[in-house]
SESE-687955 format. One record per residue (C-alpha): residue in one letter; residue number from 1; y, z, x. Coordinates in pm, whole numbers, always signed. Last residue first. Layout:
N
node residuo:A | num:NUM | v:Y | w:Z | u:X
...
***
This chain:
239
node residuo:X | num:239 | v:-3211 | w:-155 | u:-1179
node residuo:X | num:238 | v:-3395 | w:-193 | u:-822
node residuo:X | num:237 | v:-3332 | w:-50 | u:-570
node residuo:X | num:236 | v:-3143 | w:-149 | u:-254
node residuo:X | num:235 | v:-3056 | w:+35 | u:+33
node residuo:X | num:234 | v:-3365 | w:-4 | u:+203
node residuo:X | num:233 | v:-3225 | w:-397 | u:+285
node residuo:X | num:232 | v:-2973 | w:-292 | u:+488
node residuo:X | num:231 | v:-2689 | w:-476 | u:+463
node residuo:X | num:230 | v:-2434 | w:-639 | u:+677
node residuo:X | num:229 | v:-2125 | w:-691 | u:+489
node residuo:X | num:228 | v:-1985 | w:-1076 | u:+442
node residuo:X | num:227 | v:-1820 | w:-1331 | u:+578
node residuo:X | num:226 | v:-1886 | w:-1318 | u:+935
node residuo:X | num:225 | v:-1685 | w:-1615 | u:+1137
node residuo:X | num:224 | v:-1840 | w:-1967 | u:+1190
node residuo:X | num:223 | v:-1623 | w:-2115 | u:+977
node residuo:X | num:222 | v:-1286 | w:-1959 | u:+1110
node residuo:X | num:221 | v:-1445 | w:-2084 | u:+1470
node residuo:X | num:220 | v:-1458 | w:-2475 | u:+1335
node residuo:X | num:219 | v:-1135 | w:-2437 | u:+1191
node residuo:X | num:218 | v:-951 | w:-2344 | u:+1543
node residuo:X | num:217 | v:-1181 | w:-2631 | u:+1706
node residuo:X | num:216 | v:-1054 | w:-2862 | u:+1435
node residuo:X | num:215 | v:-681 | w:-2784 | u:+1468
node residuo:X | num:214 | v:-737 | w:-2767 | u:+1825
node residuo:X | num:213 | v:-881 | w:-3171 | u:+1810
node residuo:X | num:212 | v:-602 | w:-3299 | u:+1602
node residuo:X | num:211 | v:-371 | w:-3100 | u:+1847
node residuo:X | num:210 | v:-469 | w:-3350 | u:+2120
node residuo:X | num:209 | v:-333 | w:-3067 | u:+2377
node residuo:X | num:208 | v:-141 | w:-3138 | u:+2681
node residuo:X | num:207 | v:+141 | w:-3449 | u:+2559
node residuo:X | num:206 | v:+192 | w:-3630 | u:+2917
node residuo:X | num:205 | v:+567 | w:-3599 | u:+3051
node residuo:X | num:204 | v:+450 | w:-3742 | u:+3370
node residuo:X | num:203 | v:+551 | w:-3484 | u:+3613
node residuo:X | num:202 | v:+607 | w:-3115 | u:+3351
node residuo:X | num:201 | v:+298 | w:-3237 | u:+3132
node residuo:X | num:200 | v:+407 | w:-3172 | u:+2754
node residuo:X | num:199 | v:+399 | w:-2931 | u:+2514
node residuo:X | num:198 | v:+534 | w:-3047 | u:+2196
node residuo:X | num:197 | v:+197 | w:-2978 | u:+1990
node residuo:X | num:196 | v:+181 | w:-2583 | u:+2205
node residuo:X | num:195 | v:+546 | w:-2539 | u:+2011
node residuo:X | num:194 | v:+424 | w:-2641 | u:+1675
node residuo:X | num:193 | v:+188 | w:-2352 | u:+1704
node residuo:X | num:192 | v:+469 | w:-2138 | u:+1819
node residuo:X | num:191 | v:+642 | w:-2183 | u:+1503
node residuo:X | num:190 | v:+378 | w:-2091 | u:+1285
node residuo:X | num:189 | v:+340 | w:-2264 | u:+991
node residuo:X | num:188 | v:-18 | w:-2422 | u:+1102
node residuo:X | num:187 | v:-130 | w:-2076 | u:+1137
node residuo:X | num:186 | v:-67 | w:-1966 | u:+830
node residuo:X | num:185 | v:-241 | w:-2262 | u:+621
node residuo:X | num:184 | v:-552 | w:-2151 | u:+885
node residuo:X | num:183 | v:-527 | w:-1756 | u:+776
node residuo:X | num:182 | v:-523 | w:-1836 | u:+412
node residuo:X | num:181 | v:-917 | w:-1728 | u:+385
node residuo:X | num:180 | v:-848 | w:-1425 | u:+525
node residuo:X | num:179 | v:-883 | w:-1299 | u:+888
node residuo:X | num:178 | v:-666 | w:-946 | u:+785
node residuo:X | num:177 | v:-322 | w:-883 | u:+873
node residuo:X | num:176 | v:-178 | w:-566 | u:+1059
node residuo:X | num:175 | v:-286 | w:-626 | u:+1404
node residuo:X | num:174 | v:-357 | w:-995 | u:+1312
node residuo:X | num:173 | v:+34 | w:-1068 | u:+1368
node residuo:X | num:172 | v:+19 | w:-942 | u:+1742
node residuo:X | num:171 | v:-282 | w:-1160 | u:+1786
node residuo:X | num:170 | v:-144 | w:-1467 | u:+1631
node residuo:X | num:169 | v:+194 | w:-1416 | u:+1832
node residuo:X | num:168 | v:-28 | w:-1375 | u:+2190
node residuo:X | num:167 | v:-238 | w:-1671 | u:+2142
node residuo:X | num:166 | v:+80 | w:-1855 | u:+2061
node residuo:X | num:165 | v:+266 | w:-1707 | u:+2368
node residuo:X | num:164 | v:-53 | w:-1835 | u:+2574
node residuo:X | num:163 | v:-68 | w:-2160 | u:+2448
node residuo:X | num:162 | v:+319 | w:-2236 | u:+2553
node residuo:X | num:161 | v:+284 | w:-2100 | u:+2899
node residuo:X | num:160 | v:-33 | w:-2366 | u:+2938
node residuo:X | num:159 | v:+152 | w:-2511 | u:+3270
node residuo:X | num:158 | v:-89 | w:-2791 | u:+3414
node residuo:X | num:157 | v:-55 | w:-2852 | u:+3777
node residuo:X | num:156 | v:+58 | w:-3197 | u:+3870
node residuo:X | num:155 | v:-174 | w:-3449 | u:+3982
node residuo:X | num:154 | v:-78 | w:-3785 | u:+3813
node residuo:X | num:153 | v:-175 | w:-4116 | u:+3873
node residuo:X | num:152 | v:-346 | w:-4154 | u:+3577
node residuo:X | num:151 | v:-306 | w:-3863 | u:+3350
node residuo:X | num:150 | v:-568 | w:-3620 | u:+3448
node residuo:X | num:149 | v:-336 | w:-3337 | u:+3473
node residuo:X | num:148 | v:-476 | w:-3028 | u:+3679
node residuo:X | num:147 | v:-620 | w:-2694 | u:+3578
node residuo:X | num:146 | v:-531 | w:-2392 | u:+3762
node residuo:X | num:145 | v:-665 | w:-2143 | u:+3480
node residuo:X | num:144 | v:-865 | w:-2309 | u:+3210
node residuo:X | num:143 | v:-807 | w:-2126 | u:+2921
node residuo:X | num:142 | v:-564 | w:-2485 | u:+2775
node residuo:X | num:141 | v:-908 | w:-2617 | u:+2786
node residuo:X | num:140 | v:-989 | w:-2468 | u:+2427
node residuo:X | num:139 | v:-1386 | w:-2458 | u:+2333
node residuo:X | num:138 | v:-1479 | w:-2469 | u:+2650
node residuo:X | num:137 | v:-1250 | w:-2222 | u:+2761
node residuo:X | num:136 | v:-1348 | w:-1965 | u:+2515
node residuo:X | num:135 | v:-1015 | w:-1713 | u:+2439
node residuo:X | num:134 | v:-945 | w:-1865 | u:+2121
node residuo:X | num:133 | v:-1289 | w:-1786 | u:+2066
node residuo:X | num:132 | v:-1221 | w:-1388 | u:+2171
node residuo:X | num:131 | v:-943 | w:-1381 | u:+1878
node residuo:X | num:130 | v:-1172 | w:-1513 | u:+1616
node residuo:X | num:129 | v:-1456 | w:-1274 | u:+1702
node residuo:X | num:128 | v:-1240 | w:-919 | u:+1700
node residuo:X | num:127 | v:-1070 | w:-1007 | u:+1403
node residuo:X | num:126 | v:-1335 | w:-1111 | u:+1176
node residuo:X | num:125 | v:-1580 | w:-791 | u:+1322
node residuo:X | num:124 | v:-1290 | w:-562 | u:+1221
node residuo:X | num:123 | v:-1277 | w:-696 | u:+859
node residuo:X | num:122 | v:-1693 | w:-677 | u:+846
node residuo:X | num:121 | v:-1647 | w:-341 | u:+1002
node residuo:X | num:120 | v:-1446 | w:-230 | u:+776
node residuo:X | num:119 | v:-1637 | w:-333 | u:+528
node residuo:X | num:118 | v:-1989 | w:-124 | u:+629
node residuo:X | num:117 | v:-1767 | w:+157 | u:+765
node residuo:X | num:116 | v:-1672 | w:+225 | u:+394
node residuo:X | num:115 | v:-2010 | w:+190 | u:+224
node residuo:X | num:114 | v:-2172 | w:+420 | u:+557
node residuo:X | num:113 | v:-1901 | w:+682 | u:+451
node residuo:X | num:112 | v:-2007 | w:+704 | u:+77
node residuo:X | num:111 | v:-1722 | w:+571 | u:-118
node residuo:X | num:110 | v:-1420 | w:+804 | u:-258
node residuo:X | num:109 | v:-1252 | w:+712 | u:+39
node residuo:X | num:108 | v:-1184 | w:+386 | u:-61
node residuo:X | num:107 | v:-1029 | w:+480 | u:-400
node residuo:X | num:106 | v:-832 | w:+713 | u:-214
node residuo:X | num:105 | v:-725 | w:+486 | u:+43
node residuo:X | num:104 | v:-682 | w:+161 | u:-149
node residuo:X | num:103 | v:-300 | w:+196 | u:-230
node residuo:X | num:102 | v:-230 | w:+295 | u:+153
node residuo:X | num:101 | v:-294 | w:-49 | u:+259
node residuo:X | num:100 | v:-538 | w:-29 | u:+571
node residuo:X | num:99 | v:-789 | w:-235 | u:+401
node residuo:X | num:98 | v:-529 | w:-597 | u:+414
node residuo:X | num:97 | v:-691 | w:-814 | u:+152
node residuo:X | num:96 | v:-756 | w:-1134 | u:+262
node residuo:X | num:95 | v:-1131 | w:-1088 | u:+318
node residuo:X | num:94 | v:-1236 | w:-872 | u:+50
node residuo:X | num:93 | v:-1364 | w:-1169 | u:-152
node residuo:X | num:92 | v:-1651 | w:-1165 | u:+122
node residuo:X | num:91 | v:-1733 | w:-840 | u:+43
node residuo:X | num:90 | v:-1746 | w:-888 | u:-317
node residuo:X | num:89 | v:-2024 | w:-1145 | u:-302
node residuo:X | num:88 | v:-2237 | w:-899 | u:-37
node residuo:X | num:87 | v:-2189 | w:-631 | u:-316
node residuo:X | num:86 | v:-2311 | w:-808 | u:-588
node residuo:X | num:85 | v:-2639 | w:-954 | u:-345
node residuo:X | num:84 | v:-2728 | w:-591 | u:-228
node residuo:X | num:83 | v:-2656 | w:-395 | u:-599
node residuo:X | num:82 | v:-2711 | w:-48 | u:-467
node residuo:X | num:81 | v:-2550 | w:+114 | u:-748
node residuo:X | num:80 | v:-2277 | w:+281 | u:-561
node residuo:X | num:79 | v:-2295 | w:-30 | u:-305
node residuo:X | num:78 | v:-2244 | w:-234 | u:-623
node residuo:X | num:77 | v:-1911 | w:-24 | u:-784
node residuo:X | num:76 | v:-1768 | w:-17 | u:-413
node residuo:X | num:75 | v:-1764 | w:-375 | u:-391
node residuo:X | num:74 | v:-1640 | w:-432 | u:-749
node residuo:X | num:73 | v:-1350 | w:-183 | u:-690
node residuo:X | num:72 | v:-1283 | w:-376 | u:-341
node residuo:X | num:71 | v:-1320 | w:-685 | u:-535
node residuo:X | num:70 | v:-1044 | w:-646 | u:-770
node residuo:X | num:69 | v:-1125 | w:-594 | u:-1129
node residuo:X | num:68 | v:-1043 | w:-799 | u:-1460
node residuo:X | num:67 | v:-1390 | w:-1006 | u:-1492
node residuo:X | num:66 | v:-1378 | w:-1330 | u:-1532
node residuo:X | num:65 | v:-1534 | w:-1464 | u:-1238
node residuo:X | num:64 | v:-1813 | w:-1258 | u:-1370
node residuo:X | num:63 | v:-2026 | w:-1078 | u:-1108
node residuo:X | num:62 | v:-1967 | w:-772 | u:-1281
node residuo:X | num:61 | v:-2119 | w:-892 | u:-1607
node residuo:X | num:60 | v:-2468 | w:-970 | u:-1447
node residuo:X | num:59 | v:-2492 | w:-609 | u:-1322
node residuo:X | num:58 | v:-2382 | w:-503 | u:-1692
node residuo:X | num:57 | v:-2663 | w:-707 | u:-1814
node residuo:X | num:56 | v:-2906 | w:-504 | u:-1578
node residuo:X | num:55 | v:-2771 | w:-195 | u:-1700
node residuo:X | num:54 | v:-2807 | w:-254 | u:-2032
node residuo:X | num:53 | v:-3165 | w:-359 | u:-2002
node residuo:X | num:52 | v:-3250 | w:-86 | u:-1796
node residuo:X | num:51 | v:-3145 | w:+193 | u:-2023
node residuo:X | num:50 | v:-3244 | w:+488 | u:-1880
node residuo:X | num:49 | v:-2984 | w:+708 | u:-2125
node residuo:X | num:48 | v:-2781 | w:+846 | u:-1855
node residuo:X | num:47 | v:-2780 | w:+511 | u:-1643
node residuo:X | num:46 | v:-2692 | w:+306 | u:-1922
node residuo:X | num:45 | v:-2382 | w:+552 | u:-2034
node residuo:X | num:44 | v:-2252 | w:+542 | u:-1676
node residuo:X | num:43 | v:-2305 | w:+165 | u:-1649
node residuo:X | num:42 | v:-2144 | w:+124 | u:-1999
node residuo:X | num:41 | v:-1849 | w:+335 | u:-1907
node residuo:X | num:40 | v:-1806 | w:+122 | u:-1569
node residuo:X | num:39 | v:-1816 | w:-185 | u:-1787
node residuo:X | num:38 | v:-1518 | w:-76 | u:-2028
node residuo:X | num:37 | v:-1351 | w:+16 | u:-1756
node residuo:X | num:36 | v:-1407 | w:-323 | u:-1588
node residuo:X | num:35 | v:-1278 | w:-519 | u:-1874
node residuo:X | num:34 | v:-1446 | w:-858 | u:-1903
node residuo:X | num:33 | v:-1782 | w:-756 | u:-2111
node residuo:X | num:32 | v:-1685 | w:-882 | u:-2428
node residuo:X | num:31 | v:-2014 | w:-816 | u:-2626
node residuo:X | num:30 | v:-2326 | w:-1056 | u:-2613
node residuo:X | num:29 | v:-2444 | w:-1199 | u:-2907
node residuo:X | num:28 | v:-2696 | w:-1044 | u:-3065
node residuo:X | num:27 | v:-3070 | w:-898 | u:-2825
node residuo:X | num:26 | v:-3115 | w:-575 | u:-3033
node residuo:X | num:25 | v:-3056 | w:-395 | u:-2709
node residuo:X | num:24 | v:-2745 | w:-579 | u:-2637
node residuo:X | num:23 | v:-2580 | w:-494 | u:-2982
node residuo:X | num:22 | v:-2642 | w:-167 | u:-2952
node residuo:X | num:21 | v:-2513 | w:-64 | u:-2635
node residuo:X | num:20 | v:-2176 | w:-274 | u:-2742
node residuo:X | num:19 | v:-2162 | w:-37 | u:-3051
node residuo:X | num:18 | v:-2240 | w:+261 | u:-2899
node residuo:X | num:17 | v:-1963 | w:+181 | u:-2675
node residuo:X | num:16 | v:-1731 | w:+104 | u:-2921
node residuo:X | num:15 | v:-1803 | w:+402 | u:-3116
node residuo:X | num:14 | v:-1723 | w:+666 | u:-2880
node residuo:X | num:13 | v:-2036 | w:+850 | u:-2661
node residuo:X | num:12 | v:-2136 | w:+1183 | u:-2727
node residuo:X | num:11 | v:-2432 | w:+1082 | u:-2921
node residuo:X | num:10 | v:-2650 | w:+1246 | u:-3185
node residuo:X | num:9 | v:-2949 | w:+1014 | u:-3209
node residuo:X | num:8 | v:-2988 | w:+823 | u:-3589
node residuo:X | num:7 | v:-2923 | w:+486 | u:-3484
node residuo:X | num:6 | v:-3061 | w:+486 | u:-3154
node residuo:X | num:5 | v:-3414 | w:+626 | u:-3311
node residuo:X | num:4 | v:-3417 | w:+316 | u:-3579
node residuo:X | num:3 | v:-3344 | w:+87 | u:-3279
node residuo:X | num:2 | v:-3640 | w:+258 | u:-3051
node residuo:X | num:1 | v:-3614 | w:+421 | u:-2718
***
């Protein structure tokens, strides 16, 4: 569609947005593009008219640290358009936001069902993978059922009581919290995780746990979690 045709068409759109639409076909300076309404009405507008040049900036624009939207709208605005790499990016700033919070429910539900099981099972995924490594016995000794100090000289059965109730008070707070990128500055504030440092062998008052080593261990399976959607590939197209 030429310039000279835009001008004259009979739209139904308001002037800013003609003007905006305008200036990034002729290839000007680009408009303020930091308002996600704004954005969404170009998108709409772009899509009507078959204006691949629009859209694609808009694509660009929504990927804008910048931009005044949450990720969950951004997430659901790229699996709508099947933006793969957009929506992968905003599905790992999901992660510390808690998806059973009543506020996103309708604007979650208004997503195509395999878009909504597609984060929730990233968010589920987090959960159910972090709490099975603390679980991994190689990976934490304190699993190690009827394990024995090694202190020299000393025998005495170890008594991991103390690991266990923190296991148990990081699980019970996960129930309702998400595995977000704060969750290891949480951890180290919880009281039973100072508890586990002071445990100590009941014979030879030995310290258990080299907590510089958990700390690492617990950060080394926090890296190795999922961060974002899985996605299928025939779900994109291009724009």
């Amino acid at each position: 569609m030429r310039i000279a045709a835009l001008r004259s068409y009979r739209w139904g759109e308001t002037g800013d947005i003609l003007a905006d639409l305008l200036t990034i076909i002729e290839g000007r300076d680009l408009p303020a593009l930091d308002k996600a309404d704004h954005l969404e009405t170009l998108l709409a507008v772009a899509d009507k008219y078959e204006m691949p040049m629009v859209k694609s900036v808009v694509r660009m624009a929504f990927s804008s640290p910048l931009l005044d939207a949450s990720p969950i709208r951004v997430y659901g605005i790229a699996c709508r358009m099947s933006w793969k790499q957009e929506a992968m990016a905003a599905s790992s700033r999901t992660l510390g936001i808690d998806l059973s919070d009543p506020a996103l429910h309708s604007e979650m539900a208004a997503w195509e069902p395999r878009h909504r099981s597609m984060l929730l099972d990233l968010h589920r995924r987090r959960k159910k993978e972090f709490l099975a490594s603390l679980d991994d016995p190689l990976m934490f000794s304190a699993n190690i059922v009827g394990a024995r100090c090694n202190s020299t000289g000393c025998t005495a059965m170890l008594n991991h009581t103390r690991w266990w109730a923190f296991k148990y008070a990081l699980a019970t707070r996960l129930i309702e919290s998400p595995v977000g990128p704060g969750l290891v500055d949480e951890i180290c504030c919880m009281q039973e995780l100072w508890d586990v440092a002071e445990a100590k062998c009941t014979d030879c008052h030995k310290g258990l746990y080299l907590m510089p080593l958990t700390m690492e261990h617990l950060q080394s399976v926090f890296r190795d979690l999922p961060r974002t959607v899985e996605w299928e590939d025939s779900e994109e197209q291009a724009t």
